[in-house]
LOBATI-358061 format. One line per field, with one value per residue (C-alpha): residue in three letters; y negated, z negated, x negated. Coordinates in Angstrom, 3 decimals. Layout:
BEGIN
type	[ALA ...]
yy	[Y ...]
zz	[Z ...]
xx	[X ...]
***
This chain:
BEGIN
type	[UNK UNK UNK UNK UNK UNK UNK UNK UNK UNK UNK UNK UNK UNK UNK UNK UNK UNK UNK UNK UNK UNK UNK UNK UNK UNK UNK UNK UNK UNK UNK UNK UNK UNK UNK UNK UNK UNK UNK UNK UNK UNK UNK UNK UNK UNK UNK UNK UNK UNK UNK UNK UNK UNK UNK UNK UNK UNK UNK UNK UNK UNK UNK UNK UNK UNK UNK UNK UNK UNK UNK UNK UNK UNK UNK UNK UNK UNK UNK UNK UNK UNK UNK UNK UNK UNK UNK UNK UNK UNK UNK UNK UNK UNK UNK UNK UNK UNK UNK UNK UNK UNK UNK UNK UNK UNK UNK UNK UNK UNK UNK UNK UNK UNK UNK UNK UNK UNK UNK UNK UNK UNK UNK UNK UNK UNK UNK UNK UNK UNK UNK UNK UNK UNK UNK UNK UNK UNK UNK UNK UNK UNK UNK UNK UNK UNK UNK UNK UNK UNK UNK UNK UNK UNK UNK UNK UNK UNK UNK UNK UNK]
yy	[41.356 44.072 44.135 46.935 50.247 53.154 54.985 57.162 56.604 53.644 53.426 50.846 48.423 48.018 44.855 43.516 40.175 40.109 40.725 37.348 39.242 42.626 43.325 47.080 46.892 48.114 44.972 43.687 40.722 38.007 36.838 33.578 32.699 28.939 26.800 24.782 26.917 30.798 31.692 34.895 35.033 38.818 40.053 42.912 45.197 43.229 40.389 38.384 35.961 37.428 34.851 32.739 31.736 29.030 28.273 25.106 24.395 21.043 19.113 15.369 14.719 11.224 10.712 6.942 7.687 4.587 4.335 5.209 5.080 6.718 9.861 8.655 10.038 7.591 7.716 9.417 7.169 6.500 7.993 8.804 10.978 12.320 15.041 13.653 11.624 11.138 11.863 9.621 10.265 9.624 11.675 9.691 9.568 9.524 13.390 15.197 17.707 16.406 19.939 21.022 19.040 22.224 20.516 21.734 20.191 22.121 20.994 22.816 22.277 21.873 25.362 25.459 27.417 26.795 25.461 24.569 24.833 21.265 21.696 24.232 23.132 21.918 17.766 15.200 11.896 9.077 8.605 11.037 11.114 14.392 14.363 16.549 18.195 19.394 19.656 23.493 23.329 21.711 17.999 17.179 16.503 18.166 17.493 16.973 17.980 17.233 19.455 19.707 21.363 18.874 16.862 17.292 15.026 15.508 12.981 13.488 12.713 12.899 14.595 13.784 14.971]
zz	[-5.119 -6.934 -10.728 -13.583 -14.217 -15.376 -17.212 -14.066 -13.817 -12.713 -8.993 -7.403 -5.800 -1.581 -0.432 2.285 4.229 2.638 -1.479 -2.894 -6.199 -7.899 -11.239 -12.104 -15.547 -17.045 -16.823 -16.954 -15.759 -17.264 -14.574 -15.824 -12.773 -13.220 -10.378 -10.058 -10.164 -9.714 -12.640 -12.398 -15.682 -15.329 -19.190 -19.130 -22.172 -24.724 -23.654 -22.061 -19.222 -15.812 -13.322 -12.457 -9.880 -10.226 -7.049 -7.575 -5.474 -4.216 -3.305 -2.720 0.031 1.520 5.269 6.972 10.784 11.761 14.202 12.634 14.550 12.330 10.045 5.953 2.779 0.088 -3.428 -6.010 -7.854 -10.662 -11.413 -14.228 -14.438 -16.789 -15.475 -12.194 -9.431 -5.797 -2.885 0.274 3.601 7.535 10.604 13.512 16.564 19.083 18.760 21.777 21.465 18.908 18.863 16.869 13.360 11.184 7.356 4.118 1.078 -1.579 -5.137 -6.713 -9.587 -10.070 -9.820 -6.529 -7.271 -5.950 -8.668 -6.204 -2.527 -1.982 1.817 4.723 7.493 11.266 10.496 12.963 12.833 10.852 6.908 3.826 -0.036 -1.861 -5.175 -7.937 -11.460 -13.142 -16.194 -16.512 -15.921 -18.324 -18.757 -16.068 -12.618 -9.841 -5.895 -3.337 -0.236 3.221 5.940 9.795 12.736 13.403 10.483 6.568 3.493 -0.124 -2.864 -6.291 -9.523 -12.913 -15.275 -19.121 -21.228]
xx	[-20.982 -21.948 -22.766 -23.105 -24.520 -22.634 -25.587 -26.844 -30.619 -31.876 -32.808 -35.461 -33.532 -33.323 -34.536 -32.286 -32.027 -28.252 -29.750 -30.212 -31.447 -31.836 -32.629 -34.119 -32.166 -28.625 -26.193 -23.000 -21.104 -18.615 -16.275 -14.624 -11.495 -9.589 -7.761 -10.723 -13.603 -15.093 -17.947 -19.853 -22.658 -24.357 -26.188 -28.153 -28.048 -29.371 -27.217 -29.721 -28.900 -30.256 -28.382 -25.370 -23.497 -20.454 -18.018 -16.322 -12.975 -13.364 -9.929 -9.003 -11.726 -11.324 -11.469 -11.701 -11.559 -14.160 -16.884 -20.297 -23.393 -26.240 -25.772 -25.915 -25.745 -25.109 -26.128 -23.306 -21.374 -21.576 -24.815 -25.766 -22.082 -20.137 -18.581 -16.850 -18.641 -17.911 -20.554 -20.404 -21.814 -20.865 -20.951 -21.647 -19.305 -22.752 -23.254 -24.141 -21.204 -18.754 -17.372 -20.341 -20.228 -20.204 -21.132 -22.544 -22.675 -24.115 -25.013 -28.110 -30.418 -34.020 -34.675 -33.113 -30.572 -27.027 -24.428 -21.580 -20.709 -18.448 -18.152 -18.583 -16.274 -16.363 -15.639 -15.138 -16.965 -16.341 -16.990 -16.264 -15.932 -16.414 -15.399 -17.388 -16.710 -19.765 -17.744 -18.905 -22.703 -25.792 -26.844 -29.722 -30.775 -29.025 -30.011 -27.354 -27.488 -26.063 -26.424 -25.034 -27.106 -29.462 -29.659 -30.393 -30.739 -30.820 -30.755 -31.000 -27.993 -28.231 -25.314 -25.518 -22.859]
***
């Protein structure tokens, strides 16, 4: 990540497969660092908000080894939330190569824009809880999403505060 000017001249950015955005602009950035999460808030120089990007540390996953036949992603509960709720969903043991059950789930908000990363690992089948704080983002609807290699499914919650 790289944030800030140092009062050289400004420079057009590069666009790059790897730049997710770049502002033509001086800036600066508020890192805020906690057990629990990772906050990044970049200003520019009138102290306006130019983007965000939170990394939440997820812990306390629940894993019941059972057979499941069909991939599912279950509504959050409870939903409406306010600020924890749990996210349910199932692997099934029927995969053609159970080697290959790399997971995502990612939490973003109606913009589209990613608030939290809850899971990128290689799981084995059977069904999962994944707990989740939103304790340090805004009231509103969020969308969910599961994601493995040949399979995808989002679902929407709702945080009030």
């Amino acid at each position: 990540m790289v944030i800030g000017t140092a009062g050289a001249p400004l420079y057009d950015p590069v666009a790059a497969p790897y730049v997710l955005r770049s502002v033509k602009d001086y800036n600066y950035g508020v890192v805020d660092v906690t057990p629990s999460y990772f906050n990044v808030v970049v200003y520019n120089n009138v102290n306006t908000k130019l983007d965000s990007i939170r990394l939440i540390k997820t812990t306390n996953i629940k894993y019941e080894n059972s057979f499941v036949q069909d991939f599912e992603l279950l509504q959050n509960y409870p939903n409406p939330f306010n600020p924890g709720t749990v996210i349910s969903f199932s692997i099934p043991e029927n995969r053609k190569n159970k080697m290959d059950n790399f997971t995502s789930l990612q939490v973003f908000d109606l913009d589209g824009k990613l608030v939290a990363d809850l899971l990128e690992k290689n799981l084995i089948p059977g069904k999962y809880e994944v707990p989740f704080d939103a304790s340090g983002l805004s009231s509103g609807i969020y969308v969910y999403r599961l994601s493995l290699k040949d399979y995808s499914m989002s679902k929407r919650m709702i945080f009030v505060k």
